[in-house]
C-alpha positions as CSV (number, residue, x, y, z in Angstrom):
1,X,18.0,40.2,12.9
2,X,16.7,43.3,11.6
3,X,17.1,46.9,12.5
4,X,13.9,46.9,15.0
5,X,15.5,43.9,16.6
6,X,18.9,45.5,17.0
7,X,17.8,48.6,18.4
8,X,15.4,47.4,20.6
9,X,18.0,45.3,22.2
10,X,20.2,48.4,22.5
11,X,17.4,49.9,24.1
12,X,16.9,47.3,26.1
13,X,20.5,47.1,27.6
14,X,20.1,51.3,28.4
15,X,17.3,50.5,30.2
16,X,18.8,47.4,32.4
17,X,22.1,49.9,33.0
18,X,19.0,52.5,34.5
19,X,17.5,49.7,36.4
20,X,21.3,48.8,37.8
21,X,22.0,52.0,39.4
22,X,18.6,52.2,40.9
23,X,19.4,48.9,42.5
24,X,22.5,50.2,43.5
25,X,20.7,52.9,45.6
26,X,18.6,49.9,47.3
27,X,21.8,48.3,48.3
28,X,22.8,51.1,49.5
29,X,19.6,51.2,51.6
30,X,20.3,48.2,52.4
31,X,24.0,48.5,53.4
32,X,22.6,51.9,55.5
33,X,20.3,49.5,57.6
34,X,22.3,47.2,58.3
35,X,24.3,49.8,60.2
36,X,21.3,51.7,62.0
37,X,20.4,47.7,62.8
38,X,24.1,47.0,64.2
39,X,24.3,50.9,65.9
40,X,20.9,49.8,67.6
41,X,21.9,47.1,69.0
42,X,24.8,48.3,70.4
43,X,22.3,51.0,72.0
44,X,24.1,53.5,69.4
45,X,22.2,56.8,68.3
46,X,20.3,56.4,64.8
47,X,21.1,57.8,62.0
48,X,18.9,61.1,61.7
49,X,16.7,61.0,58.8
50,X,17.1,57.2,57.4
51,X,13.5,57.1,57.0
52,X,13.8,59.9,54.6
53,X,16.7,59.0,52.4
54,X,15.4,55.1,52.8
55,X,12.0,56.6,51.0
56,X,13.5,58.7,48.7
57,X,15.9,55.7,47.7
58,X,12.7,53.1,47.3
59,X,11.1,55.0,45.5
60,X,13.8,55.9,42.5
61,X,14.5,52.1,42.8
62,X,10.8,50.9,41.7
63,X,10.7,53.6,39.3
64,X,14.2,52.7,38.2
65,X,13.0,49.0,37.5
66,X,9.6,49.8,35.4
67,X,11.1,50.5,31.9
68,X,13.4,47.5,31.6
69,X,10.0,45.2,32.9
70,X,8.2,46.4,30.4
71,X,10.7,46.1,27.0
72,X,11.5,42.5,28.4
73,X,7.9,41.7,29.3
74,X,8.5,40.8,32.9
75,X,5.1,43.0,33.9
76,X,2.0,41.0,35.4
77,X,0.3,39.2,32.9
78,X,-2.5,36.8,32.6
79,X,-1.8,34.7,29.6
80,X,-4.2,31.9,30.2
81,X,-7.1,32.7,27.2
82,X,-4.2,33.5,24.9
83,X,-2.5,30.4,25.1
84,X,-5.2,28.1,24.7
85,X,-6.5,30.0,21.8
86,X,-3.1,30.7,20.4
87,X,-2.3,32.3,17.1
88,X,-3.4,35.6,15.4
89,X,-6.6,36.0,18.5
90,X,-3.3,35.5,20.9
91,X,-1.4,38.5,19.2
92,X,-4.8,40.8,19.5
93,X,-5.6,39.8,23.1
94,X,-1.3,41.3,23.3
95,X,-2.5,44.5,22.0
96,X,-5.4,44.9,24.0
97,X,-3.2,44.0,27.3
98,X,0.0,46.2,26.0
99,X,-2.5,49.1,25.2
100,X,-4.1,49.0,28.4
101,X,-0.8,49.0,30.3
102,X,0.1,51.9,28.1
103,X,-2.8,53.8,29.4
104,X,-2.0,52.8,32.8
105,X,1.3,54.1,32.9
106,X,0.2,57.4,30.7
107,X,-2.0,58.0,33.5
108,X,0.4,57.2,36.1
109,X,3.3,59.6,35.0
110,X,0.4,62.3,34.7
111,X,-0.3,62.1,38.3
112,X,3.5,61.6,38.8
113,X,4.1,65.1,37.9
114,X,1.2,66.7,39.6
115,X,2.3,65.6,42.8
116,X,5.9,66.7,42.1
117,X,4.5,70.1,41.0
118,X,2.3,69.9,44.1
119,X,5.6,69.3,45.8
120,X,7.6,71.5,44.6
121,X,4.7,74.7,44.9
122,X,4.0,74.1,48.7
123,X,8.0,73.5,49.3
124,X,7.3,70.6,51.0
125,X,10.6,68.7,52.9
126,X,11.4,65.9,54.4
127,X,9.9,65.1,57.7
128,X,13.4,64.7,59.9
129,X,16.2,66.0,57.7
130,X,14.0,68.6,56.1
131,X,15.6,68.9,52.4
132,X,13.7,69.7,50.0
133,X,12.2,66.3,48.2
134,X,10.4,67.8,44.9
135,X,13.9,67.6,43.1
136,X,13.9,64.1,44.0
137,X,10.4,63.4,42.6
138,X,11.6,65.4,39.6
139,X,14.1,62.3,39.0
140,X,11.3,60.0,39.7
141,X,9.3,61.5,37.8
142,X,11.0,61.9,34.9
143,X,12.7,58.4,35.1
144,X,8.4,57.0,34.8
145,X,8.3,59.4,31.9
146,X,10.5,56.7,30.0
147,X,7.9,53.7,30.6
148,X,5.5,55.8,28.3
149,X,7.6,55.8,25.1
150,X,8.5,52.1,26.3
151,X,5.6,50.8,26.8
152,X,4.4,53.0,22.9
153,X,7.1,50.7,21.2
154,X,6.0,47.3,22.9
155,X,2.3,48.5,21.8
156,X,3.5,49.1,18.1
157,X,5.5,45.8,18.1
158,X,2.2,43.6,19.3
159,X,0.5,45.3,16.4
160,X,2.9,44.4,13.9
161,X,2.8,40.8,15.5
162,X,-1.6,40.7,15.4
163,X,-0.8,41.8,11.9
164,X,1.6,39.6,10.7
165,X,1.0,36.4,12.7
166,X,4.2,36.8,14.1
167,X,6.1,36.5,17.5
168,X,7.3,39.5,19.5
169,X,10.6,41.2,18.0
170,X,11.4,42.6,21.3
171,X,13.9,41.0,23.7
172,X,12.0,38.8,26.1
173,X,12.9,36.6,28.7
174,X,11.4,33.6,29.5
175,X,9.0,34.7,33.2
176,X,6.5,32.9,34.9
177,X,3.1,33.6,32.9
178,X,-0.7,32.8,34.7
């Protein structure tokens, strides 16, 4: 295993801590509807402002989960061409897919932070509890900022596999491919 490998797998393992706490917040969520369910139920008051924590929550969750996908490769892809073709056309039809996604997400954390400056300029809050939410979308924010160097290294490792005629050095898993 070579240096790349090893580090990318270190990386890797960062990322799937990052993506653990997030889903720790959706349990969480999850543990906090389960009581305004059961208080409900039992004709007990909600609990003021679960719809803005539970939106808050979702959304550092997904955003959470987005750089581990994409160093393990667990994003939507359509693999169909590239497997029937195979080889060193395979490993190009990789880059063109990973430097798509790249652009994608590049353009995604750009509008990211203009809606979290737009937030944070009109001090908008939260519809019920009325905290403050840019500082939340900061997080998020800067948590989608990480997919862009991510997804920069998966791009530079499909290169050197069109190049080479060589498979991914990054840590995949084995997913469900169309």
């Amino acid at each position: 295993m070579d240096q790349f490998e090893t580090q990318s797998r270190q990386l890797s393992g960062y990322l799937r801590v990052v993506a653990c706490i997030g889903f720790t917040g959706l349990v969480l969520v999850a543990l906090l509807t389960m009581v305004d369910g059961i208080g409900r139920w039992l004709t007990l008051p909600r609990i003021p402002g679960f719809g803005d924590i539970a939106q808050i929550s979702y959304a550092i969750v997904i955003a959470s989960c987005f750089p581990s996908l994409l160093i393990r490769d667990q994003n939507v892809v359509i693999r169909f061409l590239g497997k029937a073709i195979k080889g060193q056309v395979n490993y190009c039809l990789e880059v063109f897919g990973n430097i798509l996604t790249l652009a994608f997400f590049a353009i995604l954390v750009w509008q990211f932070y203009f809606l979290t400056l737009d937030l944070q300029v009109n001090n908008r809050t939260s519809p019920t509890l009325e905290f403050p939410i840019a500082i939340w979308w900061w997080i998020i924010s800067i948590i989608m900022t990480i997919t862009v160097p991510v997804q920069l290294l998966v791009v530079i490792d499909s290169i050197y596999s069109a190049i080479f005629n060589v498979p991914s050095r990054l840590p995949k898993e084995d997913a469900e491919g169309v």
